[in-house]
C-alpha positions as a printed NumPy array, in Angstrom:
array([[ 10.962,   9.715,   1.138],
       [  8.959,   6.706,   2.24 ],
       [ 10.192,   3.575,   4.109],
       [ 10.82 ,   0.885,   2.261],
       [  9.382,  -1.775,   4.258],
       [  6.647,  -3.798,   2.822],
       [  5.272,  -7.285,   4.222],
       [  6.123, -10.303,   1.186],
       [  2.439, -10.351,   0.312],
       [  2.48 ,  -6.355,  -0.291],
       [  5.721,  -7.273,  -2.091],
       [  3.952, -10.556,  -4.06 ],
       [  1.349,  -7.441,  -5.174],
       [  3.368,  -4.811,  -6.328],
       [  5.351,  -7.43 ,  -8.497],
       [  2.386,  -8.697,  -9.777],
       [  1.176,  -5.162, -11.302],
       [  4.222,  -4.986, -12.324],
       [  4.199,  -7.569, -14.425],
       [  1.068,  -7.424, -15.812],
       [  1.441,  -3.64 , -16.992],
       [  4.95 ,  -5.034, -18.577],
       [  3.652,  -8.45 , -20.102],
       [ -0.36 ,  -7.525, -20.843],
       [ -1.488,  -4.084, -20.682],
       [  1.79 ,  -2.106, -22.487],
       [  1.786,  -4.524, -25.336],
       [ -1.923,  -4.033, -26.028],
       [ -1.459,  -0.036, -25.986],
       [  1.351,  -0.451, -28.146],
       [ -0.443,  -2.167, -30.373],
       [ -3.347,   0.314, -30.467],
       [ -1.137,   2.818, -31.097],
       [  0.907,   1.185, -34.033],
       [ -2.248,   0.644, -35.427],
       [ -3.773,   4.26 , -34.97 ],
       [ -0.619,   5.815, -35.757],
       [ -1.224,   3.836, -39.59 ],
       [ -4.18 ,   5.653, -39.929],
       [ -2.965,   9.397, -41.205],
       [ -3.647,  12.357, -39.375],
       [ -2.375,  12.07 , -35.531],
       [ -3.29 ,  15.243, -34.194],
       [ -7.03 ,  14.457, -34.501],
       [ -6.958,  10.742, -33.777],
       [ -8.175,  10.072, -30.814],
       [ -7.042,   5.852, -30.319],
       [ -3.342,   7.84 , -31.336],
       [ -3.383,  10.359, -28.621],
       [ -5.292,   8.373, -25.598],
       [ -2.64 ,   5.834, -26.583],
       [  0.293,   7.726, -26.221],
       [ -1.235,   9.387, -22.672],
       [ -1.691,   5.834, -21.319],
       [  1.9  ,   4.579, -22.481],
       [  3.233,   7.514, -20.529],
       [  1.265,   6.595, -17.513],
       [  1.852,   2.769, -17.529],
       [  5.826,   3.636, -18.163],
       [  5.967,   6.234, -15.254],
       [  4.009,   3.091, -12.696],
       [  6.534,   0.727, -13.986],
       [  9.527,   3.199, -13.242],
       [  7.968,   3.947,  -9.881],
       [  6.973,  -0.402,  -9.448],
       [ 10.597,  -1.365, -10.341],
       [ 12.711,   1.259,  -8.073],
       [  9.99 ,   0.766,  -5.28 ],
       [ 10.656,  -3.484,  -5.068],
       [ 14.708,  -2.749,  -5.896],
       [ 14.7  ,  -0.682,  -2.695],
       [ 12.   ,  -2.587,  -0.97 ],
       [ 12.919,  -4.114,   2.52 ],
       [ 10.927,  -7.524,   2.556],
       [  9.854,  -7.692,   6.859],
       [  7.777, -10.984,   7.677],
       [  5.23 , -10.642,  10.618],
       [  5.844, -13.843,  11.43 ],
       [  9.077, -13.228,  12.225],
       [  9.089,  -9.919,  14.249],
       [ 10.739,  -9.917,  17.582],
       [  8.518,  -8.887,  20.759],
       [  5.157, -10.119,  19.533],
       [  3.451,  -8.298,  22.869],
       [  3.979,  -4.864,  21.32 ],
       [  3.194,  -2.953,  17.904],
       [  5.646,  -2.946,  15.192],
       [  5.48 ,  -3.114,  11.333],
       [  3.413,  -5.955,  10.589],
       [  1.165,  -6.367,  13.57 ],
       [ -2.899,  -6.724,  13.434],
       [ -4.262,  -4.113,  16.26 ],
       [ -7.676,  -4.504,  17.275],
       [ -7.95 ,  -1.232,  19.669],
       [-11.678,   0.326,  21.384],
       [-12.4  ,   3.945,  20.595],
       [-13.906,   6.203,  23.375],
       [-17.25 ,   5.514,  21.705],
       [-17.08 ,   1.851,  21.794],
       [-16.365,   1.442,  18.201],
       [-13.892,  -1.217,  17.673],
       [-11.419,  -1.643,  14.624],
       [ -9.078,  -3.945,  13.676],
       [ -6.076,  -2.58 ,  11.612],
       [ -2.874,  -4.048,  10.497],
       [  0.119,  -1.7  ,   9.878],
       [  1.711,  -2.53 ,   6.432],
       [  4.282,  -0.381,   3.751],
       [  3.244,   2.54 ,   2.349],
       [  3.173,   0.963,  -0.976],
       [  0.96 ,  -1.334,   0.176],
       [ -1.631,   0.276,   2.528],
       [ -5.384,  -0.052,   1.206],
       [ -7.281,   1.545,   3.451],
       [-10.852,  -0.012,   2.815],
       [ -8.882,  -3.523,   3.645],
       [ -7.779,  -2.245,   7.294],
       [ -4.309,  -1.95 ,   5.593],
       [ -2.764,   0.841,   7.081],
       [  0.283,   3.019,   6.123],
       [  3.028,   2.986,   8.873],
       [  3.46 ,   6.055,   8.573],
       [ -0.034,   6.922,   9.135],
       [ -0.937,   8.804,  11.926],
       [ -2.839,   5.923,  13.882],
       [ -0.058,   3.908,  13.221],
       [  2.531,   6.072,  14.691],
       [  0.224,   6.503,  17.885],
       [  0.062,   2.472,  17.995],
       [  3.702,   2.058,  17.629],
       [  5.546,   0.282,  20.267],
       [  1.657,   0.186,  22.771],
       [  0.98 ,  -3.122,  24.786],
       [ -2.462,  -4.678,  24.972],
       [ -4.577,  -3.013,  27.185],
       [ -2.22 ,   0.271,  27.454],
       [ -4.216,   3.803,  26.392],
       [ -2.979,   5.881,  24.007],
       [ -3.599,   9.394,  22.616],
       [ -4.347,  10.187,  18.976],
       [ -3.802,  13.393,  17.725],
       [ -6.463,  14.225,  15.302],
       [ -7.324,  17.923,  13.128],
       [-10.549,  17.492,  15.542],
       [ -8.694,  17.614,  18.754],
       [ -7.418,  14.318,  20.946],
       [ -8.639,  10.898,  20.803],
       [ -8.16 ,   8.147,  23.097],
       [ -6.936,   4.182,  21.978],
       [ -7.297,   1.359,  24.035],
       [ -5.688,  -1.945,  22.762],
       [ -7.218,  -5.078,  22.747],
       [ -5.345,  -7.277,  21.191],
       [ -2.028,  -7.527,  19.333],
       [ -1.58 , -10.452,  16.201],
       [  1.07 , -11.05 ,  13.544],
       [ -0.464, -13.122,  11.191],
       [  1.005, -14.761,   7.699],
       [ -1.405, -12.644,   5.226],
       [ -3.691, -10.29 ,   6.056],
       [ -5.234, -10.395,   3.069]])
């Protein structure tokens, strides 16, 4: 099982889809459906059928949405303790050991969109970055063999978004 942390923008998100597969899209599929199922034969209607799939897909999200922000832990950057280290929250901007620089911040795994620089905290270059000091060095274990992190700098903003 994941950790429920999540930062109150990831939370903001989540609660958002939420809502909009509740008040928008599930009422408009229902609707579809009602309608196809008026129209005779359901077995070879295909409005009936792609209907029913995508109520069973937007129910199983909202089961998953609603336990996910019951059990949710809300943790504010802002307000994490020792602001010199990594922890959940945090914006790393580390060097690679061919120059490349990247700037990640560590969020839930709810909330983690990779493309965005949002990364899991359970990901492996989160775990390496865990608890590192700018300017410390530290190893990444990768399926391609070790990897070395330098840290540049350490942020906890409001949104990274």
């Amino acid at each position: 099982m994941s950790l429920p942390y999540i930062t109150p923008w990831g939370y903001t998100r989540l609660k958002k889809e939420l809502l909009q597969l509740l008040h928008e899209e599930r009422p408009k599929i229902v609707e579809i459906v009602s309608w196809a199922a008026g129209n005779g034969d359901r077995s070879e209607n295909g409005d009936y059928l792609y209907g029913k799939k995508r109520l069973r897909e937007i129910d199983r999200r909202v089961r998953f949405l609603s336990k996910r922000l019951e059990n949710a832990q809300i943790v504010n950057p802002i307000d994490q303790q020792g602001k010199d280290r990594v922890f959940f929250g945090a914006t790393v901007c580390y060097l690679t050991e061919d120059d490349c620089e990247h700037r990640v911040t560590i969020v839930g795994t709810d909330e983690a969109i990779t493309e965005k620089g949002q990364i899991s905290l359970v990901s492996p270059v989160a775990r390496a970055l865990m608890r590192a000091r700018v300017g410390d060095e530290i190893r990444l274990q990768t399926p391609v063999g070790e990897k070395y992190l330098e840290i540049l700098e350490i942020t906890y903003d409001a949104e990274s978004e």
